[in-house]
C-alpha positions in Angstrom: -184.0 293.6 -50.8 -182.9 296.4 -48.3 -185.5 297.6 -45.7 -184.5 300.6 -46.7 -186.0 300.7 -50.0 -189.7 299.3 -48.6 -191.0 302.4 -47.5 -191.6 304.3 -51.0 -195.2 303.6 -51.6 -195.9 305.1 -48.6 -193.5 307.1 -48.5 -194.5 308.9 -51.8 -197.6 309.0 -50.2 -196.5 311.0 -47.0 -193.8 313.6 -48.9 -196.4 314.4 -51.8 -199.7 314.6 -49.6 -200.3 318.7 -49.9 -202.9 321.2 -47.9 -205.6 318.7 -47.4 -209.4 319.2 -45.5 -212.0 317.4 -44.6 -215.5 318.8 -46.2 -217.8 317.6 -43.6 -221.0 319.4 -43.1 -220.7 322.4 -40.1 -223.6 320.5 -37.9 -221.8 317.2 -37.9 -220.1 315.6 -33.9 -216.7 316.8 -33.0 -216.3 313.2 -32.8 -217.2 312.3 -36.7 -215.2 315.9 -37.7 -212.5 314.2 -35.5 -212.3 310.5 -37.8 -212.8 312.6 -41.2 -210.1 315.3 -40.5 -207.7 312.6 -39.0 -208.0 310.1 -42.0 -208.3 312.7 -44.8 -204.8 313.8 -43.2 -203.4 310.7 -43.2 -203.9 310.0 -46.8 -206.5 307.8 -47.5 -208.5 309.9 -49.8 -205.8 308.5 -52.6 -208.4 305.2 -52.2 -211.3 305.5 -51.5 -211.9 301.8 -50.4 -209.4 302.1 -48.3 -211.0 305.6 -46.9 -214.3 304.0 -46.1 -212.5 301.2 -44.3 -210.2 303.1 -42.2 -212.9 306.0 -41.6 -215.5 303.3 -40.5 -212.7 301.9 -37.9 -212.4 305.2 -36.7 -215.8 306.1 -36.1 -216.8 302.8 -34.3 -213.8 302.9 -32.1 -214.5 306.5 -31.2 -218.1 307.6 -31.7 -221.3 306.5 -30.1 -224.2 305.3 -31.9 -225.6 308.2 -33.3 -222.8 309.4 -34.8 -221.3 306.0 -36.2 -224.8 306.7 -38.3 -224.2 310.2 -38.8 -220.9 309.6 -40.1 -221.6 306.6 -42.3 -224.1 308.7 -44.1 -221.1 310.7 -45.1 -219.5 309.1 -48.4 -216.1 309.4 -49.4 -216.6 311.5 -52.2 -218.6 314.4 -49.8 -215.5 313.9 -47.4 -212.5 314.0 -49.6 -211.1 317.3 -51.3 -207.6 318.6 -51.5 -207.8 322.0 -51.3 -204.7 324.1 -51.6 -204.8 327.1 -49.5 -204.6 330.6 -51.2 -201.5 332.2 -52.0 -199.7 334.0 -49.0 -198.7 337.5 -50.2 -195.2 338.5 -50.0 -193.4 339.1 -46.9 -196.6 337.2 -45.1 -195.3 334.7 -42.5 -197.3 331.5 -42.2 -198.6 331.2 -38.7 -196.9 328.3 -37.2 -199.4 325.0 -36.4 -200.3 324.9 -32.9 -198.7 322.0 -30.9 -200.4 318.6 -31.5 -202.4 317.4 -28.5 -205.4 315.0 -27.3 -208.4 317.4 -28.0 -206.8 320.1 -30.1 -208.9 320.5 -32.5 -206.9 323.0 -34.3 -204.0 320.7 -34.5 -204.7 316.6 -35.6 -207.6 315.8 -33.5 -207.8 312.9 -31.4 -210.8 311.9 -29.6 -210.0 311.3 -25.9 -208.7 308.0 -24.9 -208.1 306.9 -28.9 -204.5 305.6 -28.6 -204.4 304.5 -32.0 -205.0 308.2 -32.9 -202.6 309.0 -30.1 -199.3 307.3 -30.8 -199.2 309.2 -34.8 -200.3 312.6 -33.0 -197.9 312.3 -30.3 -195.1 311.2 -33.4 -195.9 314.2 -35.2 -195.4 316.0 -31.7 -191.9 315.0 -31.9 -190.8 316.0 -35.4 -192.1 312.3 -37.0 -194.8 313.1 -39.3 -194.2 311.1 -41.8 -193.4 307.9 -39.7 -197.4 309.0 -38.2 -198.4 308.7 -41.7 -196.6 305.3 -42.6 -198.0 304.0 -39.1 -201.5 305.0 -40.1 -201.4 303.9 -44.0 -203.0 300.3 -44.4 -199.7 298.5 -44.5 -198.6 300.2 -40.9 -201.9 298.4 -39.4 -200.6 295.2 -38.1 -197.7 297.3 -36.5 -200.0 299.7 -34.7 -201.8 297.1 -33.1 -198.9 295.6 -32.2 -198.0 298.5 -30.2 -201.4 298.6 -28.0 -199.7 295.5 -26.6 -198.4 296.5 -23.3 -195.0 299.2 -22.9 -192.8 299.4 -25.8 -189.9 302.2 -26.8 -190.0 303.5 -30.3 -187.4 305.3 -31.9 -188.6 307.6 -34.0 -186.3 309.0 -37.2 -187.3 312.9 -37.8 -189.1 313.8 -41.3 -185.9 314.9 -43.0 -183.8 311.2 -42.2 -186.7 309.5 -43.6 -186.8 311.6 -47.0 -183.4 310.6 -47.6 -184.2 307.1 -48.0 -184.4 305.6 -51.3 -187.7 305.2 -52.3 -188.1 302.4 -55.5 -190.2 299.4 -53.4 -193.3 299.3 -51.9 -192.9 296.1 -49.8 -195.5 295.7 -46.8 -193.3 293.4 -45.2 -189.9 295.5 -45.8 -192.0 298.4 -44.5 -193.0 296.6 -41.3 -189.4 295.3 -40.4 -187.8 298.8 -40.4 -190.8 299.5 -38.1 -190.0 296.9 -36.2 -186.1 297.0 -35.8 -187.0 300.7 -34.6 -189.3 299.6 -32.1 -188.1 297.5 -28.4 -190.3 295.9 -26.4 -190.6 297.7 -22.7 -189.2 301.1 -22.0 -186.0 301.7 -22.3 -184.7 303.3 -19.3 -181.1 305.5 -19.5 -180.8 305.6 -15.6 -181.1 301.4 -15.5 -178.7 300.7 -18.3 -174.6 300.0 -17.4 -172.8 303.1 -16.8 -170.3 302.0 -19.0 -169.8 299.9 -21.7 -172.6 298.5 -24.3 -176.4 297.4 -23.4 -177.9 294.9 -26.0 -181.3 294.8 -26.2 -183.8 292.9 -27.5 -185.8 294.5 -31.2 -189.5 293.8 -32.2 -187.4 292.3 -35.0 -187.4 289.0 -35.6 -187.3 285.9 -38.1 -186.6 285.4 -41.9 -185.4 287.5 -44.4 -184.1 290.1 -41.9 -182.8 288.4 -38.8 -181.3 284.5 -38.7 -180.4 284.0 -35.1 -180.4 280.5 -33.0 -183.9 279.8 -31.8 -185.7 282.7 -33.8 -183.9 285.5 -31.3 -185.2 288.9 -32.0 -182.2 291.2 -33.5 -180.6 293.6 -31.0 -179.5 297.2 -30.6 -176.6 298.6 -29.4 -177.0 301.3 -27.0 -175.0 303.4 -24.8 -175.4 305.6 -21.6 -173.7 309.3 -21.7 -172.1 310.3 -18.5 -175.0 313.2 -18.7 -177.9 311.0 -19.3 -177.9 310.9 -22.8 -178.7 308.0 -24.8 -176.6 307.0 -27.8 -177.8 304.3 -30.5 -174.3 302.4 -31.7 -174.0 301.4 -35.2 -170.7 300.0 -36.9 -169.9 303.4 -38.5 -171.6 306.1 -36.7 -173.7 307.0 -33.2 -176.7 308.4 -33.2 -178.1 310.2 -30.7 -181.5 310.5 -28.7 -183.3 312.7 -28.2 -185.4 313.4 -25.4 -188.1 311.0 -25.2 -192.2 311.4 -24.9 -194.8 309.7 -23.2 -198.0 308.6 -25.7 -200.2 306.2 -23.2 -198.3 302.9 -23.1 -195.1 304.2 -25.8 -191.7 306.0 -24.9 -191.1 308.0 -28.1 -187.7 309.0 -28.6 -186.7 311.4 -31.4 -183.9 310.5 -33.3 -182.0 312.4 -36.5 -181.2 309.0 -38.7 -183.4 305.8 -39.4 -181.6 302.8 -38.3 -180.0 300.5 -40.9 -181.2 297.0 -40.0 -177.9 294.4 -39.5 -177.0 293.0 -43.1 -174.7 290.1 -43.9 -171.8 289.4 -43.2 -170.3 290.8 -46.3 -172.1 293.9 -46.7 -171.5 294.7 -43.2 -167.8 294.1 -43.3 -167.6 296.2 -46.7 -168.7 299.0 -44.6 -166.2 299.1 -42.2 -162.5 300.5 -43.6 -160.5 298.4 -41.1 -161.6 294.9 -42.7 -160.6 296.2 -46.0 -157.6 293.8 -45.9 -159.3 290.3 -44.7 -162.6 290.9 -47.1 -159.7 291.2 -50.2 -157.9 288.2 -48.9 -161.3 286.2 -48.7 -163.0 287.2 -52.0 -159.7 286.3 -53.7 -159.5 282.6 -52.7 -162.6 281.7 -51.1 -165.4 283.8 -52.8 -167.7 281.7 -51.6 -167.0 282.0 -47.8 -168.6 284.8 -46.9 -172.9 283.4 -48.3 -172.3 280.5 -46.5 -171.3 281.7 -43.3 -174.9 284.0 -43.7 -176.2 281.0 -43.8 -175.0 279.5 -40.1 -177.7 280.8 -37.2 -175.4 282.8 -34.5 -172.0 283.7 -35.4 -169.3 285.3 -34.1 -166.5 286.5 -35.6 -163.1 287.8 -34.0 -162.0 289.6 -37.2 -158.5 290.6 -37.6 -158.0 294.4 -38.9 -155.7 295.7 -41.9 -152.6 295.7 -39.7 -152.9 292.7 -38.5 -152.4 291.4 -42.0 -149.9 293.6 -43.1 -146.7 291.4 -43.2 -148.2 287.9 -42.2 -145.1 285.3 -42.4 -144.4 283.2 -45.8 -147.0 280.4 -46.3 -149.1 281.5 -43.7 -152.4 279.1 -42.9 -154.7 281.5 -42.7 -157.7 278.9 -43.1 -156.7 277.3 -40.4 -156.2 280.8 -38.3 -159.4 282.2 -39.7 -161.3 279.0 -38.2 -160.2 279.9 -34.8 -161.4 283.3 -35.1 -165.3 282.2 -35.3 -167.1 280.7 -32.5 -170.1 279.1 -34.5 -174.0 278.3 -33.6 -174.0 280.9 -30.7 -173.9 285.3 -30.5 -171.3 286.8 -27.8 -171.9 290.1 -27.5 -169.5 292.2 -25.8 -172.0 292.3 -22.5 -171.9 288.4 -22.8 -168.4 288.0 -23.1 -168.1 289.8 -19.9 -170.1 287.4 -18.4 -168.6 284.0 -19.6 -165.0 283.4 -19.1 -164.0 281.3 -22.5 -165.7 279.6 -25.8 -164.5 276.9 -28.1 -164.2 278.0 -31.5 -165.1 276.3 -34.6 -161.4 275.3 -35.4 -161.8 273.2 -31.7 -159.3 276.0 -29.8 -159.8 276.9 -26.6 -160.7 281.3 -26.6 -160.4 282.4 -23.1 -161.8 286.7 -22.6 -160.1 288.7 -20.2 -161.4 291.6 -19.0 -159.3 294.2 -17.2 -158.9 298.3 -16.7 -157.1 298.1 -20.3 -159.8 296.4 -22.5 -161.6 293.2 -23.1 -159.1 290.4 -24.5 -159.3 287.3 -26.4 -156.8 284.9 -25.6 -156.1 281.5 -27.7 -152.9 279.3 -26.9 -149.8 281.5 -26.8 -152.1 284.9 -28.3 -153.8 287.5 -26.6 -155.6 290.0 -28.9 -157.3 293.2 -28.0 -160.7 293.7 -29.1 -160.3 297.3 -30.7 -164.8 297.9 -31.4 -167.2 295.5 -30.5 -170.5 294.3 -31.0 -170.6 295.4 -34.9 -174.1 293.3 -35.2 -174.9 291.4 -38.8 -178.3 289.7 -39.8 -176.9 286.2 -38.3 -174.6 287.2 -35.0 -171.8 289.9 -34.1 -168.4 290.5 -35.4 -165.5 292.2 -32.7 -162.2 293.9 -34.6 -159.2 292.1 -32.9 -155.5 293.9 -33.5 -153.8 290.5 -34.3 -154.2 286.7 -35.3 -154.3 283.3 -33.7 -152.5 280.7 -34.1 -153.9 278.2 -36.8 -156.1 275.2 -35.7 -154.1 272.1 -35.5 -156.9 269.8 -35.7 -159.5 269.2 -38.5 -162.6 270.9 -37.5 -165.6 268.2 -37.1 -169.6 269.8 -36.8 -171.0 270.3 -35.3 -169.3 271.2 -32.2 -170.0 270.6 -28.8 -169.9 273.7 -26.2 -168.6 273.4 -22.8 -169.9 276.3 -21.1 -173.6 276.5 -19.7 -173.6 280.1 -19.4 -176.5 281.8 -21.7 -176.7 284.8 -24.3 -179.3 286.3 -21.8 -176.9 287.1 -19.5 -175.9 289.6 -21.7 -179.0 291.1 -23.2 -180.6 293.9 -20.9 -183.8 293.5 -19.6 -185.8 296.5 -20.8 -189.2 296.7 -17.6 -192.2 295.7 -18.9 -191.2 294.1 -21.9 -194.0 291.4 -23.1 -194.1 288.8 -20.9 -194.4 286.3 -23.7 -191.5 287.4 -25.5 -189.7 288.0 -22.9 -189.6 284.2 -21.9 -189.1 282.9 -25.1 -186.3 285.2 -25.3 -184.9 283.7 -21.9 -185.9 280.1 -22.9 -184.2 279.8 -26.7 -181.6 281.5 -26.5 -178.3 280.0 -25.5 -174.6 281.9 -25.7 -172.8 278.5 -25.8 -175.1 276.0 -27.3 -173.8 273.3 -29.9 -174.1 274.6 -33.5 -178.0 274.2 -34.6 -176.7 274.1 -38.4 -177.5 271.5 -41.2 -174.4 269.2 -40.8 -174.0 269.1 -44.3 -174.2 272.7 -44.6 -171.3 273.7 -41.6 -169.2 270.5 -43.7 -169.2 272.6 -47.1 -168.5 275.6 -44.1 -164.9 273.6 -43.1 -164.0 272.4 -46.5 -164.2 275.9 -47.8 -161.7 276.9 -44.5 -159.4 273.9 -45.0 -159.1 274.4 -49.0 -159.5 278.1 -49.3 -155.9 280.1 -49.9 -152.2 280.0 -48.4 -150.7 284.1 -47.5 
């Protein structure tokens, strides 16, 4: 199930909630006006169970005694009312809503200090309201707390991207993912990444369905620093850019005009790219079967040949036995890591040496070099790099799994984003390894290699 299709419940919620108030008596706290305008805003009238529960919260975490009692008093029934505002006579401009701060009480309240009332007030601030509204609905819970938990950089897709999502599931656990995979741990910093080149950095997403990388690695994303400051998101088939970012107590909240897709598998992230066109037809036609059980392997990658370089392949070419030599399995070399680590061993046994020079990054395996034309095109289980040509095939029979020879780790290329959890942090630098030995089911990399050896003749 795409991620993409978990946010409709609330979703549905957030497009369809119209002019709503809060009908609190006129001698009631600014602090209990504060929890009943803020949760009548966000929604929660459409249960009330789930009103009292979130309204309570509120008024314990914000008020003092008195009026936690004052505000209890007050059921949902008195507090919820939609009320539609009265029609605006022609030509009559609606004011505009004053900007959304701490203490505006003609805006979203939020009592001082509150920051789970701050992080959706200071998204709305930035053109997010309805990722606000999924953050404070009950299934965006866990993933607000999550955030109280020392620095983190969210990247925030504006109202109108997340309309455009499709809107048929009402998964929790979908929703929380895309949350996630928008959401990295620390604050991103344009002035500390590489001038040039790629940064990889570490998601808040992690684990089964969404992400199968060695040692339960957190999924990545790709991100590039401007020559004039400006930060630039990197997806296989388009760039998004950032906006400037805002400060909501411990968050860096950066705007940004499309919601990330989260990495898929290895087919449906080759389908989206034009220039594997030819190897994806060549694979489905002899070896459908390829393509799931490489999804399967934690930490891939995948030095795929583009169309041209299968244009006129030679009579009774082996390409099973090139394609083997094109995937270095069990481990994830990002672009950043390959320029950190001089060679890998791939899973047909060959030796892949990287050479990195004022022309481009190279792969280089016996008597080819190939140019890596785009890099770090991330999927659900590792990274695939375009390469203008093929290798020569394998001349040994692939055994699994395969020992590495090179100590260096995957962290060398990841980009330590300042105060990133601690905890996660270490784990990161702990598990994860660039050139580990395969951490696959033996049996399941064996059906892997008989597929390669057996598959189709060019």
């Amino acid at each position: 199930m795409s991620a993409f299709t978990s946010l409709s419940g609330a979703l549905l919620l957030a497009l369809s909630l119209n002019h709503v108030s809060a009908q609190v008596p006129a001698n009631v706290s600014p602090c209990v006006r504060n929890c009943a305008t803020v949760k009548v805003s966000e929604g929660y009238c459409s249960n009330p169970q789930i009103f009292s529960t979130a309204y309570d919260q509120c008024l314990r975490q914000n008020c003092n005694g008195g009026d936690i009692a004052a505000g209890l008093a007050l059921t949902p029934a008195v507090v919820c009312a939609t009320a539609n505002p009265p029609p605006t006579a022609p030509g009559t401009a609606t004011p505009a809503p004053l900007p959304v701060t701490a203490g505006n009480a003609t805006g979203t309240p939020v009592p001082a200090g509150n920051s789970t009332g701050a992080i959706p007030n200071a998204l709305r601030a930035a053109g997010a309201g309805t990722l606000a509204t999924l953050i404070g609905s009950p299934a965006g819970q866990s993933y607000a707390s999550e955030l109280q938990q020392g620095p983190h950089t969210v990247f925030a897709p504006v109202d109108s991207a997340l309309a455009q999502l499709p809107l048929n599931s009402t998964s929790p656990a979908d929703l929380t993912a895309l949350l996630n995979y928008h959401t990295v741990p620390g604050t991103v910093d344009v002035a500390r990444l590489p001038p040039t080149g790629h940064a990889i950095v570490r998601t808040a997403l992690r684990g089964a369905p969404h992400v199968n990388l060695p040692a339960n690695d957190s999924q990545v994303l790709v991100l590039a620093a401007q020559p004039n400051g400006v930060l630039t998101i990197i997806e296989p088939t388009r760039n998004i850019t950032v906006s400037n970012a805002t400060r909501a107590d411990n968050l860096e909240i950066a705007g940004i005009p499309n919601a990330l897709t989260i990495p898929g598998t290895i087919a449906a992230t080759a389908a989206a790219i034009p220039e594997l066109s030819s190897l994806i037809a060549a694979v489905n036609g002899s070896a459908p079967q390829l393509f799931q059980q490489l999804d399967q392997t934690p930490g891939l990658t995948i030095f795929a040949p583009i169309n041209a370089a299968l244009a006129n392949p030679p009579p009774n070419t082996n390409l099973p036995g090139i394609l083997v030599n094109h995937i270095v399995n069990g481990t994830v070399l990002y672009s950043t890591t390959i320029a950190n680590v001089t060679n890998a061993t791939s899973a047909g046994g060959s030796h892949i040496d990287f050479i990195n020079n004022g022309t481009g990054t190279y792969a280089r395996s016996g008597e080819k070099t190939l140019l890596i034309v785009q890099s770090d095109i991330i999927t659900r289980n590792g990274v695939i790099h375009l390469v203008n040509g093929l290798f020569d095939p394998s001349t040994a029979t692939p055994t699994f799994p395969l020992p590495n020879q090179n100590n260096a780790t995957e962290t060398a290329g990841i980009t330590q984003v300042e105060g990133a959890n601690l905890t996660t942090a270490a784990q990161n630098a702990q598990q994860s390894s660039a050139l580990r030995s395969v951490s696959s089911p033996g049996s399941l990399v064996a059906v892997f290699a008989m597929l390669l050896v057996g598959a189709f003749v060019l």
